[in-house]
C-alpha positions as CSV (number, residue, x, y, z in Angstrom):
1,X,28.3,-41.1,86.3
2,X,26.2,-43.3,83.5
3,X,27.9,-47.2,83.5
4,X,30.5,-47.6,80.3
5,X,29.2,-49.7,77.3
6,X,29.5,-52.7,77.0
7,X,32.5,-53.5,74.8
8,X,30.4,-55.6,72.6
9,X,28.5,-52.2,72.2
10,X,31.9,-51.2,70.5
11,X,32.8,-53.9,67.7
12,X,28.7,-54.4,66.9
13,X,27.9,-51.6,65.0
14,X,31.4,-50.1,63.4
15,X,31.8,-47.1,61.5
16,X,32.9,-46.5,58.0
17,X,35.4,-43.8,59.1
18,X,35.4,-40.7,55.8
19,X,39.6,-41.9,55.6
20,X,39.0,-45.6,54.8
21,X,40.5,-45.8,51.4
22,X,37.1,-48.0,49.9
23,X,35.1,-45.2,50.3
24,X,37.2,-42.1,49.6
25,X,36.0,-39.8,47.1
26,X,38.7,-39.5,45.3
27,X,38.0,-43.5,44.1
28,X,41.2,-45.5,43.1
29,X,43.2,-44.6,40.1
30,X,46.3,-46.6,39.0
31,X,49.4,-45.0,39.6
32,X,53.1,-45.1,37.8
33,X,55.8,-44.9,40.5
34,X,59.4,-44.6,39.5
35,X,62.4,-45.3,42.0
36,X,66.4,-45.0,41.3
37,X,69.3,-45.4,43.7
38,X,72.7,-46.3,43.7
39,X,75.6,-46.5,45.6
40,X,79.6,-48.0,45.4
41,X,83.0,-47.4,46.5
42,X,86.6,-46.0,44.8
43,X,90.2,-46.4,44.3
44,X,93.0,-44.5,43.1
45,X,95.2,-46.7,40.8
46,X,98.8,-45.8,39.9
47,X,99.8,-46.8,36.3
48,X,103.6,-46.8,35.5
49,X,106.0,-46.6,32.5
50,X,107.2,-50.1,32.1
51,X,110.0,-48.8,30.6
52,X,112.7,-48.3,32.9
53,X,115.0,-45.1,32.8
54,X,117.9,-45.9,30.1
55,X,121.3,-44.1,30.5
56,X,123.7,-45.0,27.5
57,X,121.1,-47.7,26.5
58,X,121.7,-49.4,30.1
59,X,118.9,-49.6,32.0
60,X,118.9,-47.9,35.0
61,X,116.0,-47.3,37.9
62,X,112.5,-48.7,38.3
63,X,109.4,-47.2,36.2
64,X,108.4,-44.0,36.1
65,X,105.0,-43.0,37.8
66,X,102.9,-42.2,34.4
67,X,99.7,-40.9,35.8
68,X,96.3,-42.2,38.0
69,X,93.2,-42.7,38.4
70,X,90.1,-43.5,40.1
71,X,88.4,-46.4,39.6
72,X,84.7,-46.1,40.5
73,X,82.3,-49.4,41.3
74,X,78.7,-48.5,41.0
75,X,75.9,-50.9,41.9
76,X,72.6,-49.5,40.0
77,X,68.7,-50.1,40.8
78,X,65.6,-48.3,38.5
79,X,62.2,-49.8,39.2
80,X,59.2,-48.7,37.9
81,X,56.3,-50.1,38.1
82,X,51.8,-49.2,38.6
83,X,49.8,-49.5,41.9
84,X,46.3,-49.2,42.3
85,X,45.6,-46.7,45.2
86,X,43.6,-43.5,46.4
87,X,46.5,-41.3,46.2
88,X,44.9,-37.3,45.7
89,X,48.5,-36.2,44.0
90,X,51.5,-37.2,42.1
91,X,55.0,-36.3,44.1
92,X,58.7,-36.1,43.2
93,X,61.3,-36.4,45.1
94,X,65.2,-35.5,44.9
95,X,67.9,-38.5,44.9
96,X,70.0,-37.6,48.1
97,X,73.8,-38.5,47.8
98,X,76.5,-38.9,50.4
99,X,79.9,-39.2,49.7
100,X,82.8,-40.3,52.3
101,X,86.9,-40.1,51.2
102,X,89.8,-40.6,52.9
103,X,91.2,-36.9,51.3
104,X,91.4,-34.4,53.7
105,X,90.7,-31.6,50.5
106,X,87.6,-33.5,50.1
107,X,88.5,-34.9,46.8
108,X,88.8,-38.3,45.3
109,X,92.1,-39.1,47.7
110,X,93.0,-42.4,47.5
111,X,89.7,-44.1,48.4
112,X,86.2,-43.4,49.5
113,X,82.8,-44.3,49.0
114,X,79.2,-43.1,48.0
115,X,75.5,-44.2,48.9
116,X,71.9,-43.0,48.3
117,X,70.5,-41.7,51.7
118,X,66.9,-40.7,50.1
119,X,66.2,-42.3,46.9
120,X,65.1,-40.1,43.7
121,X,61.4,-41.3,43.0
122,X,58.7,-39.7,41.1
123,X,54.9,-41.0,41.6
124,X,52.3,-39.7,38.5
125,X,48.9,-41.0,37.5
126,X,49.6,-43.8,34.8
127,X,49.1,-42.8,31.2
128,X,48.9,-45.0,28.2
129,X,52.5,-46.3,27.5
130,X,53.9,-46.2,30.8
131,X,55.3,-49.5,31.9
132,X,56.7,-51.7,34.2
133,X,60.4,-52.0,34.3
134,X,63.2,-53.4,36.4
135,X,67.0,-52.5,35.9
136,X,69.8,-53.7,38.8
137,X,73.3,-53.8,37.1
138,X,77.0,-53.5,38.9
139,X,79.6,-51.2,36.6
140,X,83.0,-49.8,36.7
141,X,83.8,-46.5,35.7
142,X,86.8,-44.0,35.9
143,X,87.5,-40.2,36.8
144,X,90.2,-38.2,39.1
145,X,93.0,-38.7,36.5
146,X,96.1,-36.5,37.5
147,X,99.4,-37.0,35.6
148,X,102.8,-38.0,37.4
149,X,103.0,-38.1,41.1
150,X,98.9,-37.9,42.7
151,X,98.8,-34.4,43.9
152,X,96.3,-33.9,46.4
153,X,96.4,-29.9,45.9
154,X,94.2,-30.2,42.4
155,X,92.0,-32.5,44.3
156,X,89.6,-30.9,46.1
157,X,85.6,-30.3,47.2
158,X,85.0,-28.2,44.6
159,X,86.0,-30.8,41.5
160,X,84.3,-33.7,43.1
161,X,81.1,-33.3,42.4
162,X,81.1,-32.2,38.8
163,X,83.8,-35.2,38.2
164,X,81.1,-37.4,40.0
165,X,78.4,-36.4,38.1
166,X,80.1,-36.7,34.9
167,X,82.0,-40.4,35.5
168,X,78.9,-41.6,37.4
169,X,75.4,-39.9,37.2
170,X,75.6,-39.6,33.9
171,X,76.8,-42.6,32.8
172,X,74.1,-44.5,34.6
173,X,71.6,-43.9,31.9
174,X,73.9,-46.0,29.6
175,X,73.7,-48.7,32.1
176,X,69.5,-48.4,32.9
177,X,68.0,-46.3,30.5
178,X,65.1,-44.9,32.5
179,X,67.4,-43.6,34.9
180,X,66.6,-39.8,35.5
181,X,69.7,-37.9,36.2
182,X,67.9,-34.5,36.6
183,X,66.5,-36.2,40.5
184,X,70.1,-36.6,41.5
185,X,70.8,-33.7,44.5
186,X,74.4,-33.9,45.6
């Protein structure tokens, strides 16, 4: 068996491997990368007559329950900004959303809360106009109304998401206008 070489034999003479991205064929090109996530938390809050049940003109019981709603907290990011790199394609990918409530319908319910487990980005080859941009904002926002007593019945799985989308994803291009609603996958 021949003897092993020297290590110095090793780190003398190194190799431009065909992966190292100074020499790759593809060269470098700048790139425009755009990322958007968000993520927050709910209540339900009860709004009530103030007017108090009159009998004769004597007032008589508490308030009446007038309806409620859920109060949404959303805290916002959009960056986008250019790298210079050897990437051979543009990707996109889908803005993954969980949601958590305490309803056992898988509504609104009383509380809950929602976060960004994969965040929507899209990366292209830059183009003349692109630019840089950075949007983090904190909002409020309402949906779930139900008038009278909450009835958990008419909140369910199946209106949360469109309610969601409506109260939240959508109104998140308001708040950072290069936010792309069309990568949000729920």
């Amino acid at each position: 068996m021949p003897d092993p070489l020297p290590m110095s034999s090793y780190t003398a003479n190194p190799q431009v491997s065909s992966l190292d991205f100074n020499t790759s064929a593809g060269g470098y090109q700048i790139w425009h990368n755009h990322m958007q996530t968000f993520q927050g938390f709910w209540k339900r809050v009860w709004v009530y007559d103030q007017s108090p049940i009159s009998v004769s003109g004597v007032a008589s019981g508490g308030p009446l329950l007038s309806y409620s709603y859920v109060d949404i907290h959303v805290e916002e990011i959009v960056v986008e900004n250019f790298e210079k790199d050897t990437w051979t394609s543009g990707t996109q990918f889908s803005q993954q959303v969980s949601m958590q409530s305490d309803s056992a319908s898988g509504g609104w319910g009383t509380e809950g809360s929602f976060y960004t487990t994969r965040p929507g980005s899209i990366r292209k080859i830059f183009v003349t106009g692109d630019t840089e941009d950075t949007c983090e904002t904190s909002w409020n926002t309402r949906s779930g109304y139900q008038v009278g007593e909450y009835d958990a019945t008419l909140d369910t799985s199946s209106n949360l998401p469109g309610e969601f989308f409506d109260a939240v994803v959508t109104k998140a291009v308001i708040k950072c206008d290069r936010f792309k609603p069309s990568l949000v996958d729920m």
